[in-house]
PDB file of N, CA, C and O in Angstrom:
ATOM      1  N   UNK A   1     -29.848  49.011   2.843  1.00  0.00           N
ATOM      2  CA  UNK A   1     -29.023  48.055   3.532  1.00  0.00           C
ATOM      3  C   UNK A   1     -29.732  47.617   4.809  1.00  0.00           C
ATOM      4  O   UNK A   1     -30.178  48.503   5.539  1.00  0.00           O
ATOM      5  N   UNK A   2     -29.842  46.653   5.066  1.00  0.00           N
ATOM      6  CA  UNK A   2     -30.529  45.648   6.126  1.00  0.00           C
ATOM      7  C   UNK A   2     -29.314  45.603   7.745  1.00  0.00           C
ATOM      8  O   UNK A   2     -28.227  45.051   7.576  1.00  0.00           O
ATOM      9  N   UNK A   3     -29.594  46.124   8.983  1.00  0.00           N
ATOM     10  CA  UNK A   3     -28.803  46.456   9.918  1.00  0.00           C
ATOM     11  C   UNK A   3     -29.914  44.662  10.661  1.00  0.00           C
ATOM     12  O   UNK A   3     -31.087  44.413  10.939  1.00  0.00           O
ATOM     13  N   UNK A   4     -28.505  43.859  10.664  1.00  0.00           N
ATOM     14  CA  UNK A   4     -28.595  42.852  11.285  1.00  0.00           C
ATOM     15  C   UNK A   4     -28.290  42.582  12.316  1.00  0.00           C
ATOM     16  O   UNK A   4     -27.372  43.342  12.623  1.00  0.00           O
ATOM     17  N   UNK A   5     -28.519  41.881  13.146  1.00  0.00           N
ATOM     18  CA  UNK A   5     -27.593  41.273  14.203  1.00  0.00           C
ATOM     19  C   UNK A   5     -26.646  39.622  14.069  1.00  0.00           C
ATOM     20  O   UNK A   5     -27.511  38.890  13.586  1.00  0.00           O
ATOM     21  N   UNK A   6     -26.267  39.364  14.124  1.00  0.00           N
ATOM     22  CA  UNK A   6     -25.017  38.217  13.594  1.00  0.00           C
ATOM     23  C   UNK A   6     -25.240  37.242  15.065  1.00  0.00           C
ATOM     24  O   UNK A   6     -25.466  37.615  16.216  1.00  0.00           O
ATOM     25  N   UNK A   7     -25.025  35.479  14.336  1.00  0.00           N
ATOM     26  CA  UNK A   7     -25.476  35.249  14.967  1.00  0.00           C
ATOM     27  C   UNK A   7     -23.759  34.759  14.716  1.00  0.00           C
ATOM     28  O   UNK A   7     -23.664  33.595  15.108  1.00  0.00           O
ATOM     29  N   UNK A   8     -22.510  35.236  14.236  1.00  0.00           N
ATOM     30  CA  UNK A   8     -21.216  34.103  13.469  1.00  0.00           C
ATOM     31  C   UNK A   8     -20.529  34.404  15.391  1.00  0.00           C
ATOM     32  O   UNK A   8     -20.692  35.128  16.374  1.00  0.00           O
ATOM     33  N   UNK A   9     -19.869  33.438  14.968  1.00  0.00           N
ATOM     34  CA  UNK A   9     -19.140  32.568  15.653  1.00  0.00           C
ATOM     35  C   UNK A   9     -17.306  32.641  15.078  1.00  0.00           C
ATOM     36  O   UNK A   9     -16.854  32.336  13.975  1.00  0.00           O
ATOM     37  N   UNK A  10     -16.664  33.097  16.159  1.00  0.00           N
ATOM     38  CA  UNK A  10     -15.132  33.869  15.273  1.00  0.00           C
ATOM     39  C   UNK A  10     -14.296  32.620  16.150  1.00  0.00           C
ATOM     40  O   UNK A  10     -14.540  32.271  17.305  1.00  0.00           O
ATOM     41  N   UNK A  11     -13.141  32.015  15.146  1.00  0.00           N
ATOM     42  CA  UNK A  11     -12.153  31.142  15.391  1.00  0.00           C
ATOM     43  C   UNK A  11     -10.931  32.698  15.896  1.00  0.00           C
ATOM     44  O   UNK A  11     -10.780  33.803  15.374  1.00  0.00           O
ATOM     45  N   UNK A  12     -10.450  32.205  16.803  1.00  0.00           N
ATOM     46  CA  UNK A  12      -9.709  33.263  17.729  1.00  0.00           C
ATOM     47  C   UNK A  12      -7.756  32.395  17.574  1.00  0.00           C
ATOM     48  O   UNK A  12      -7.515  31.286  18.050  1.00  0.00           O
ATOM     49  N   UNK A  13      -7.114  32.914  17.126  1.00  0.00           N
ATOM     50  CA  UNK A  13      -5.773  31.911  16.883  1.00  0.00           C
ATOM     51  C   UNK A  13      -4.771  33.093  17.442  1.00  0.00           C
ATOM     52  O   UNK A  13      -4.566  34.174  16.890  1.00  0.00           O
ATOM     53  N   UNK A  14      -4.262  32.672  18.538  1.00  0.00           N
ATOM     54  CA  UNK A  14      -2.940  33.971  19.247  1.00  0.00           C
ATOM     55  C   UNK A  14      -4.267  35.147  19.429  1.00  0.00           C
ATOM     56  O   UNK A  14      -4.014  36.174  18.799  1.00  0.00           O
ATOM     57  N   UNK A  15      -5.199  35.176  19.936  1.00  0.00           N
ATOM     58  CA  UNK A  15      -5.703  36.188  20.243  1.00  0.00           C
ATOM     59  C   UNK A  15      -6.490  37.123  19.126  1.00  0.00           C
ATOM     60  O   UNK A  15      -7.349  37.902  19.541  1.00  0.00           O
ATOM     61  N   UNK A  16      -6.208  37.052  17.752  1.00  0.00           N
ATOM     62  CA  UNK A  16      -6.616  37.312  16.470  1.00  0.00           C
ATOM     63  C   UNK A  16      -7.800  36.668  15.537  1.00  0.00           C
ATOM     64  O   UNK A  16      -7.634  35.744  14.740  1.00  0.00           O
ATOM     65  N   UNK A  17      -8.966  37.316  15.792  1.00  0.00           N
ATOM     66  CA  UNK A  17     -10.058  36.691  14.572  1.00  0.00           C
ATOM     67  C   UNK A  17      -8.974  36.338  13.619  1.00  0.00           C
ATOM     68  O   UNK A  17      -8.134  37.143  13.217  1.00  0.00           O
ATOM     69  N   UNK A  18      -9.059  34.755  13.192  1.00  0.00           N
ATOM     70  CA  UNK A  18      -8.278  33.981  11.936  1.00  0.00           C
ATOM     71  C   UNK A  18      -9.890  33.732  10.904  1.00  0.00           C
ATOM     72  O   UNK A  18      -9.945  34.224   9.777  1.00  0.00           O
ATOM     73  N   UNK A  19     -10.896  33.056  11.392  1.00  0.00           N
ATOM     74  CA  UNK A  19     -12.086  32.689  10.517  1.00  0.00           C
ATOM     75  C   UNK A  19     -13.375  33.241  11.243  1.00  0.00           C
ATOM     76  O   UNK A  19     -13.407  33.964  12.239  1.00  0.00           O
ATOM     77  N   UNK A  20     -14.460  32.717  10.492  1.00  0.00           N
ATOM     78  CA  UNK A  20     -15.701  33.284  11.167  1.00  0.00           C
ATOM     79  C   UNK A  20     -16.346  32.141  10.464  1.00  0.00           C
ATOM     80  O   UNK A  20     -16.227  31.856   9.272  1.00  0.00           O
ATOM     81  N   UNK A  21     -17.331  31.279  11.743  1.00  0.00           N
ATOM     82  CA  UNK A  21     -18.728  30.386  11.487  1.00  0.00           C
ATOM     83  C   UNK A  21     -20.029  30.637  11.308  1.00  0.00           C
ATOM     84  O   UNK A  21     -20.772  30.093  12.125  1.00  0.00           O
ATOM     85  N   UNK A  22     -20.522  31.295  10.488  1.00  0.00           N
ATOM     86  CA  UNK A  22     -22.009  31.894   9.852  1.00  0.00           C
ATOM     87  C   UNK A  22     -23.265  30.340   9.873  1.00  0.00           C
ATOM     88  O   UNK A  22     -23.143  29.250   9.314  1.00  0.00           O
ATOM     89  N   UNK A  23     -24.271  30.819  10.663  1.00  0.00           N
ATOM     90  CA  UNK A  23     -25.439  30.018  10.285  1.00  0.00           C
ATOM     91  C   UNK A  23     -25.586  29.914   8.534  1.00  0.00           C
ATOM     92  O   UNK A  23     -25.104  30.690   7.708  1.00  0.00           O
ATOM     93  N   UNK A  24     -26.252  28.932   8.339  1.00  0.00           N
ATOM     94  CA  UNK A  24     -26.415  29.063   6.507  1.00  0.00           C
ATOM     95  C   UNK A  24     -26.887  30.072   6.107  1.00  0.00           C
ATOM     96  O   UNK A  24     -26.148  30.849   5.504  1.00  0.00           O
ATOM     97  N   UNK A  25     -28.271  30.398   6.307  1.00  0.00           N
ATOM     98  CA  UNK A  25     -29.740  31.389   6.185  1.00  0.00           C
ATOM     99  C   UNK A  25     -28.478  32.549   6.183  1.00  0.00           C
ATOM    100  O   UNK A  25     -28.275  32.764   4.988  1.00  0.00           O
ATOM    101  N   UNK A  26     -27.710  33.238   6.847  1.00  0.00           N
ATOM    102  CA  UNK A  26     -26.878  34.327   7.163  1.00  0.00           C
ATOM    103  C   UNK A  26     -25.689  34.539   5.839  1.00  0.00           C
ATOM    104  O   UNK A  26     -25.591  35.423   4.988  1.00  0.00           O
ATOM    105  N   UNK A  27     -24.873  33.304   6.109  1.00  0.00           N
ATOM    106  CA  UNK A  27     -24.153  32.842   4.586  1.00  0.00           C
ATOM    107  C   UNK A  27     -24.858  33.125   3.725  1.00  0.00           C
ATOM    108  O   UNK A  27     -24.125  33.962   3.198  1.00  0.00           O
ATOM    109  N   UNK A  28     -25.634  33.113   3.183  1.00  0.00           N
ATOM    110  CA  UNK A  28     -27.021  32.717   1.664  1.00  0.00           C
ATOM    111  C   UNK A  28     -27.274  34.392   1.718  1.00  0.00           C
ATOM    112  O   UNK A  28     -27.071  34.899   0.615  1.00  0.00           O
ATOM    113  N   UNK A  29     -27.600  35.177   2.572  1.00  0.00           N
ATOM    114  CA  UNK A  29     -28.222  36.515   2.572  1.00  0.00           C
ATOM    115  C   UNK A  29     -27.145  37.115   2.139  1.00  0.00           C
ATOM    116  O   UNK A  29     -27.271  38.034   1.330  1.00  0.00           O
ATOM    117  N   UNK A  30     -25.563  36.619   2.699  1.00  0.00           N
ATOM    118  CA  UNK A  30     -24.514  37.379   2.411  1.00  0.00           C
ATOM    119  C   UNK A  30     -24.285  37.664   0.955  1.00  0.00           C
ATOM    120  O   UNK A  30     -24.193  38.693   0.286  1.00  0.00           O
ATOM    121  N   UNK A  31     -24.208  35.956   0.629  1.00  0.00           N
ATOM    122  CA  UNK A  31     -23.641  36.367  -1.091  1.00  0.00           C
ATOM    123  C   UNK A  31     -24.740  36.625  -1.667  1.00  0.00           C
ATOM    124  O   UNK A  31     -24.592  37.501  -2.519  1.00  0.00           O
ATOM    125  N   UNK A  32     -26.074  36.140  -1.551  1.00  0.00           N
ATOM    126  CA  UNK A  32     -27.144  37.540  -2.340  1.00  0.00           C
ATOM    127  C   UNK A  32     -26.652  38.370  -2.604  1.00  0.00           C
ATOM    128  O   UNK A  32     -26.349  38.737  -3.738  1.00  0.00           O
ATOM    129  N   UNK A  33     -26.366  39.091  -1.162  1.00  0.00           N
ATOM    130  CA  UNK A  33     -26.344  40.692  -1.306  1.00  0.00           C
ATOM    131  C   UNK A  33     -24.750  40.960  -2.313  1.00  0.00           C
ATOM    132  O   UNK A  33     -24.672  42.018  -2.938  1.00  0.00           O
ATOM    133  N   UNK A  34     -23.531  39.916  -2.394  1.00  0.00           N
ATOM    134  CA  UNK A  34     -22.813  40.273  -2.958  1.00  0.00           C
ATOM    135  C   UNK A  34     -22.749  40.414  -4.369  1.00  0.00           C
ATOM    136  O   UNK A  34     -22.106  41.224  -5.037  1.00  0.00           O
ATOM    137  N   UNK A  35     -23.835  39.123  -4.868  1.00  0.00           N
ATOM    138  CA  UNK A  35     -24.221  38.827  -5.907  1.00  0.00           C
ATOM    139  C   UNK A  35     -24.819  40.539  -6.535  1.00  0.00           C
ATOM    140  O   UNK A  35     -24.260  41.054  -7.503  1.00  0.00           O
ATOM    141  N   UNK A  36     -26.182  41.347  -5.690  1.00  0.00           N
ATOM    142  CA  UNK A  36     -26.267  42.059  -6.056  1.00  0.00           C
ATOM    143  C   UNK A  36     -25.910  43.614  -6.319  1.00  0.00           C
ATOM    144  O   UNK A  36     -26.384  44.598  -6.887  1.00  0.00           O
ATOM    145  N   UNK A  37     -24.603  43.167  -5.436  1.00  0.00           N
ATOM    146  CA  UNK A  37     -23.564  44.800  -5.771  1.00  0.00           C
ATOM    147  C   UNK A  37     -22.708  44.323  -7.031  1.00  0.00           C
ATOM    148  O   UNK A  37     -22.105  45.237  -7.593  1.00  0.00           O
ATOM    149  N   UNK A  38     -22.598  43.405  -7.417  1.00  0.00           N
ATOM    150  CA  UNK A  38     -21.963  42.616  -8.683  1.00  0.00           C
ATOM    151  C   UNK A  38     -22.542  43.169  -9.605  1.00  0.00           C
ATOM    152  O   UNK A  38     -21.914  43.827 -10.435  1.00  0.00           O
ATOM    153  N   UNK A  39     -24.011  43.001  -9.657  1.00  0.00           N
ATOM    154  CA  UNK A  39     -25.134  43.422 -10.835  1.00  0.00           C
ATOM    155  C   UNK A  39     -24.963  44.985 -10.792  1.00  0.00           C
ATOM    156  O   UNK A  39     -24.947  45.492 -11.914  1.00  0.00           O
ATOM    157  N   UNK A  40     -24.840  45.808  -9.793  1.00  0.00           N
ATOM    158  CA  UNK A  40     -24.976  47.024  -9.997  1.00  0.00           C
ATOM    159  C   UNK A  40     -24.018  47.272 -10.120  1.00  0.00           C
ATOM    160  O   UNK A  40     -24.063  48.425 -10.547  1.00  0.00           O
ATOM    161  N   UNK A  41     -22.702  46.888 -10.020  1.00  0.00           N
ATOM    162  CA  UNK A  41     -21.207  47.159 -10.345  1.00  0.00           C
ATOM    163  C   UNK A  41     -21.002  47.474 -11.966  1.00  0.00           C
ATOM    164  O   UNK A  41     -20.389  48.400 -12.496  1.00  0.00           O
ATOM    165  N   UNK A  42     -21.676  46.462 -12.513  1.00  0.00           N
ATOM    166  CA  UNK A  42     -21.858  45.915 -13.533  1.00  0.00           C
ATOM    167  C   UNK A  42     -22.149  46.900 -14.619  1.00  0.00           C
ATOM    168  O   UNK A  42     -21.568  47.234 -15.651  1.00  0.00           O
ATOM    169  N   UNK A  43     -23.409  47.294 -13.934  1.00  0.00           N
ATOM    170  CA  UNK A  43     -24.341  48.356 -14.943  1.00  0.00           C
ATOM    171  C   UNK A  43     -24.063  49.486 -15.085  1.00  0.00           C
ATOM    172  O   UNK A  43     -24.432  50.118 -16.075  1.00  0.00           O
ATOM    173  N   UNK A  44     -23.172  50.127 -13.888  1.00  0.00           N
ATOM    174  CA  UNK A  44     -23.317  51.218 -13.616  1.00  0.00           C
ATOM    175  C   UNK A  44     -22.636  52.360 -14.431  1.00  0.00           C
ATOM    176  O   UNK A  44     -22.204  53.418 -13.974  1.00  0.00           O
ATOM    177  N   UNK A  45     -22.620  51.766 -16.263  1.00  0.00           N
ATOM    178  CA  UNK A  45     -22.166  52.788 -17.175  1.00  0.00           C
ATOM    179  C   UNK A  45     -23.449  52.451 -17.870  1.00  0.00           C
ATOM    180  O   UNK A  45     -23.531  53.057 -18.938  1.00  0.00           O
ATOM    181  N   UNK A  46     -24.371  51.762 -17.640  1.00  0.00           N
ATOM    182  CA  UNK A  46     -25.568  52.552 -18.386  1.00  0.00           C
ATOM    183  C   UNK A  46     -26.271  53.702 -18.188  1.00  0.00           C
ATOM    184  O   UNK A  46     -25.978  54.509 -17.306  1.00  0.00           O
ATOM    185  N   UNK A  47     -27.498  53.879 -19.215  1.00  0.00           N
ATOM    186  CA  UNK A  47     -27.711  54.954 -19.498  1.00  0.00           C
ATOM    187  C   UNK A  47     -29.264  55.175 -18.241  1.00  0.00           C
ATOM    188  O   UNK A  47     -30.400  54.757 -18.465  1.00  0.00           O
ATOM    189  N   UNK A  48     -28.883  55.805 -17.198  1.00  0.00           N
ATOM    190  CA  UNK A  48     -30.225  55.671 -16.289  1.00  0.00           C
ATOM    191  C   UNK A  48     -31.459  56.379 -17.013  1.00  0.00           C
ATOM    192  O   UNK A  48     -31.422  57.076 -18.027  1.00  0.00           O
ATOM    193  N   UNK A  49     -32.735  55.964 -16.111  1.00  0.00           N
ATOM    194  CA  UNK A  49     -33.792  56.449 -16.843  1.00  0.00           C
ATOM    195  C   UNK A  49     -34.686  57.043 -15.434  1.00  0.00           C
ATOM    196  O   UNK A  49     -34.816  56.398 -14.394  1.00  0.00           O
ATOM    197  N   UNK A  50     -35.179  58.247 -15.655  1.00  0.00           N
ATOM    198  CA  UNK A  50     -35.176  58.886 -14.296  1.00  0.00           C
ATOM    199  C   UNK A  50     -36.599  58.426 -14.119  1.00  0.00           C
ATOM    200  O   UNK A  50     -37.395  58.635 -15.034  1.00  0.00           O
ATOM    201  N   UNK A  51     -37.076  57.673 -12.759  1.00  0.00           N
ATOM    202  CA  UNK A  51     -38.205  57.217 -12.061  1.00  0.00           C
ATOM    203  C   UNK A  51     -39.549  57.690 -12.747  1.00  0.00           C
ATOM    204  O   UNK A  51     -40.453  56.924 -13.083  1.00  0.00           O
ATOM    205  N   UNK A  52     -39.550  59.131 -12.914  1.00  0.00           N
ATOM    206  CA  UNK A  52     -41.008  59.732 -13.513  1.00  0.00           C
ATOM    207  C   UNK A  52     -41.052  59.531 -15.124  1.00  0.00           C
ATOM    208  O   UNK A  52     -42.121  59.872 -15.631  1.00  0.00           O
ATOM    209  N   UNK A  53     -40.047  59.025 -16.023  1.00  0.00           N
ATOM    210  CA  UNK A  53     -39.955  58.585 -16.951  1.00  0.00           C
ATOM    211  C   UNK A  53     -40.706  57.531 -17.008  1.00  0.00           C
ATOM    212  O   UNK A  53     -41.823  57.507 -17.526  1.00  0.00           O
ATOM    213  N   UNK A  54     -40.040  56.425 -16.385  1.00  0.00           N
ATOM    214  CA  UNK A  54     -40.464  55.005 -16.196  1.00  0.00           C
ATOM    215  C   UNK A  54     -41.537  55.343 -15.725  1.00  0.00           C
ATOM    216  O   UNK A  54     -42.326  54.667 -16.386  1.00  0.00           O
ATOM    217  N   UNK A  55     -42.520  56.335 -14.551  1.00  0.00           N
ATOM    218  CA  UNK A  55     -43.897  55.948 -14.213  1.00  0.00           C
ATOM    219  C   UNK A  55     -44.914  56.269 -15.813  1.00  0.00           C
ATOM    220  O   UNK A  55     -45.970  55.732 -16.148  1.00  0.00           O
ATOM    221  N   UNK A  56     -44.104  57.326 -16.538  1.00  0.00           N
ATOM    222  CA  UNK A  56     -44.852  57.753 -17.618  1.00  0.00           C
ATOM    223  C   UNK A  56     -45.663  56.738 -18.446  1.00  0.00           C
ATOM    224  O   UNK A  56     -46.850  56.525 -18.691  1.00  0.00           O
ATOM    225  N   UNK A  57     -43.789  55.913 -18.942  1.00  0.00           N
ATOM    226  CA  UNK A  57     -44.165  54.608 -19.916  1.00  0.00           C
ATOM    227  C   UNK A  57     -44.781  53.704 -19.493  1.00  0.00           C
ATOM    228  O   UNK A  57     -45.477  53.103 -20.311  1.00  0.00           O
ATOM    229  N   UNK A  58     -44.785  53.218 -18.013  1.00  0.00           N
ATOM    230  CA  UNK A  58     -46.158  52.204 -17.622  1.00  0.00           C
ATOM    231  C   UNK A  58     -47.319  52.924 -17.833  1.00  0.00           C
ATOM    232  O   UNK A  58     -48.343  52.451 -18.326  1.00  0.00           O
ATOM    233  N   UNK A  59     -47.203  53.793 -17.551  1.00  0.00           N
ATOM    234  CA  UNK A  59     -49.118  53.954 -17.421  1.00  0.00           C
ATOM    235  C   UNK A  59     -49.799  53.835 -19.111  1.00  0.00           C
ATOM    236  O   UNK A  59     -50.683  53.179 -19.665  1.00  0.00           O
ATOM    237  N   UNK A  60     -48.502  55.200 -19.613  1.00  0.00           N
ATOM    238  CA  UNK A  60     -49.239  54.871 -21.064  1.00  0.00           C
ATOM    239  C   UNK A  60     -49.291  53.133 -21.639  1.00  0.00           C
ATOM    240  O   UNK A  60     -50.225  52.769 -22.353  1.00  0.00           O
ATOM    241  N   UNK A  61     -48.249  52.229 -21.251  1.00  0.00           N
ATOM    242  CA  UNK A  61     -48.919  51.066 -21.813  1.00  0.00           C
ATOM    243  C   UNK A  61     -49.479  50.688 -21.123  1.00  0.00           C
ATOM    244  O   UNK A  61     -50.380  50.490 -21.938  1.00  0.00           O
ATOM    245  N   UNK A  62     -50.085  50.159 -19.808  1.00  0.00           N
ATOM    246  CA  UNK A  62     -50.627  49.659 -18.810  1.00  0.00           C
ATOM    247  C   UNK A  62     -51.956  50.550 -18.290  1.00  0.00           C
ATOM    248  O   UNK A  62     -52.850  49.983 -17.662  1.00  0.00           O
ATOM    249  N   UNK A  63     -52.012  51.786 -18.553  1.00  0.00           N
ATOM    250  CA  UNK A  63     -53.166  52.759 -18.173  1.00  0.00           C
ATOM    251  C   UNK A  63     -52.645  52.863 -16.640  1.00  0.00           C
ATOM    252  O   UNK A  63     -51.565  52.300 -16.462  1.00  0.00           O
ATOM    253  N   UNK A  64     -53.096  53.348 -15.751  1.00  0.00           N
ATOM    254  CA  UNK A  64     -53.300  53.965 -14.647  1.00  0.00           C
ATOM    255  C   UNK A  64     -52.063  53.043 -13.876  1.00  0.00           C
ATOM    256  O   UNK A  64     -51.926  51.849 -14.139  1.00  0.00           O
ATOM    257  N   UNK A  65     -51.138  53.798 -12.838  1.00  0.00           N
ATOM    258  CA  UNK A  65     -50.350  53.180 -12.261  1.00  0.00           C
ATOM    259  C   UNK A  65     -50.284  53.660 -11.150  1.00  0.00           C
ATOM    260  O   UNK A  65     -50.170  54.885 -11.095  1.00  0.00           O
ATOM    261  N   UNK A  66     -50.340  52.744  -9.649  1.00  0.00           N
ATOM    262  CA  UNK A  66     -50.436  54.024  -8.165  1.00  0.00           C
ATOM    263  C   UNK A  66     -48.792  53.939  -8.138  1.00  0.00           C
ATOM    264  O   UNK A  66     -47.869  53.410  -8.757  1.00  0.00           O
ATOM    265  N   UNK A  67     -48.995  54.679  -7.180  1.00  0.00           N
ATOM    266  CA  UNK A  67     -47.466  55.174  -6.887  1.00  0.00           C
ATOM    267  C   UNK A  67     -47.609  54.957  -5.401  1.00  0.00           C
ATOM    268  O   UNK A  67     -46.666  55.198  -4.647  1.00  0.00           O
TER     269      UNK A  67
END
């Protein structure tokens, strides 16, 4: 997770954050990132495959892999 600093801008109504004004670039990073808890929401009843597995099967097809 990425520790930002915010550049938003809060609509204040009776004293109460009602909205918030986000630069675009800030907006766009947001729903990325929502986009990609979506994807992992998603998956997360498949069947994982543990890291030294996966370095195994590259190398044997690919030959040599750094780490």
């Amino acid at each position: 997770m990425r520790a930002r600093e915010s550049a938003a801008e809060y609509v204040v109504k009776n004293g109460k954050r009602k909205a918030v004004i986000l630069p675009i670039k800030e907006y766009k990073e947001l729903l990325e990132d929502l986009y990609d808890l979506g994807v992992v929401a998603s998956r997360r009843h498949e069947r994982m495959i543990p890291f030294e597995d996966v370095l195994r099967r590259l190398k044997k097809k690919n030959g040599a892999v750094s780490r």
